[in-house]
C-alpha positions as CSV (number, residue, x, y, z in Angstrom):
1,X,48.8,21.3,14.9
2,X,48.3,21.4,18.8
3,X,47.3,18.2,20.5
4,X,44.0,18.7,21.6
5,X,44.2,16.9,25.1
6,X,47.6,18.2,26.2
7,X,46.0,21.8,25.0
8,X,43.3,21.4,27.8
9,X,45.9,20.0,29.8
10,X,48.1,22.8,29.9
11,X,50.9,20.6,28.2
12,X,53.2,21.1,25.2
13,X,53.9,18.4,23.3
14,X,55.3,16.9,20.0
15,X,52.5,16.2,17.1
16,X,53.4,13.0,14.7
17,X,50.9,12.3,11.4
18,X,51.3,8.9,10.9
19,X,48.4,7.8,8.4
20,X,47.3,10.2,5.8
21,X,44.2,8.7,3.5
22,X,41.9,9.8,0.4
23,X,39.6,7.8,-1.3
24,X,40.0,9.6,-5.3
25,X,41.4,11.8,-7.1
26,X,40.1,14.8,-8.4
27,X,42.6,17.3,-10.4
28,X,43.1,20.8,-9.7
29,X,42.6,22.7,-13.0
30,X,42.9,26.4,-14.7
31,X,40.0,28.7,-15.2
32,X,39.4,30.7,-18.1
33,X,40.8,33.8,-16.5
34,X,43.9,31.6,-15.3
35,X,42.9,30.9,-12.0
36,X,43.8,27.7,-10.0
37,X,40.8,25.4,-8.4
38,X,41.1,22.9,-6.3
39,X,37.8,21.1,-6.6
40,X,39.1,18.0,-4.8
41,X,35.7,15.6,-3.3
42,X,37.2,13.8,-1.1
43,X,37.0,13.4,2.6
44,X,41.1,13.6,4.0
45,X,41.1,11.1,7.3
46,X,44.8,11.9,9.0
47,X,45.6,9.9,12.6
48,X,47.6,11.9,15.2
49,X,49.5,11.1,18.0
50,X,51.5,12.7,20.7
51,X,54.8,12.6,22.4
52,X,52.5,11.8,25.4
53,X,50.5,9.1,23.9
54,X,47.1,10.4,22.7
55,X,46.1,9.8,19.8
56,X,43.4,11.2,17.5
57,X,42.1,11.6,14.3
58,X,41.3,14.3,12.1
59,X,38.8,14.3,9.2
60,X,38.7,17.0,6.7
61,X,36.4,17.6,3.5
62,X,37.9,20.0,-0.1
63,X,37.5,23.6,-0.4
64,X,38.4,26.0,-2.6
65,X,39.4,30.1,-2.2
66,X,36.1,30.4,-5.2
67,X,34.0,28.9,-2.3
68,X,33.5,25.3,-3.7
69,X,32.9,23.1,-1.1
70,X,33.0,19.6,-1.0
C-alpha cells in the first residue's frame, strides 16, 4: 500500500490501517470438486493514514478466483 498523495508527490512514506469494517458475514465454503470460495457480500471500508498526515480511505467489494463478484 503506497500513499496515494505522497505517490504524486514524489514522497516515500510509512502506511498505517487504522479502522478496518464489514457489515456481515458470509462463510467461505468447499465445492464439490474441493475447491475453496470465498463468496463474501460485503463491502470492506479500511481508513489510511500516513507518516505525513494524509489520510484516506479505501472501499473494497468480495471476489472470488471462480469470478463471483460481489
Amino acid at each position: 500500500m503506497i500513499c496515494p498523495e505522497c505517490e504524486k508527490a514524489g514522497l516515500k512514506s510509512k502506511v498505517y490501517p487504522s479502522i478496518n469494517r464489514t457489515t456481515s458475514y458470509y462463510p467461505p465454503f468447499f465445492d464439490e470438486e474441493g475447491r475453496y470460495h470465498n463468496h463474501d457480500n460485503n463491502t470492506t471500508t479500511t481508513e489510511y493514514s500516513c507518516s505525513y498526515g494524509h489520510n484516506w480511505v479505501d472501499r473494497r467489494k468480495g471476489i472470488c478466483w471462480c469470478g463471483w463478484k460481489g
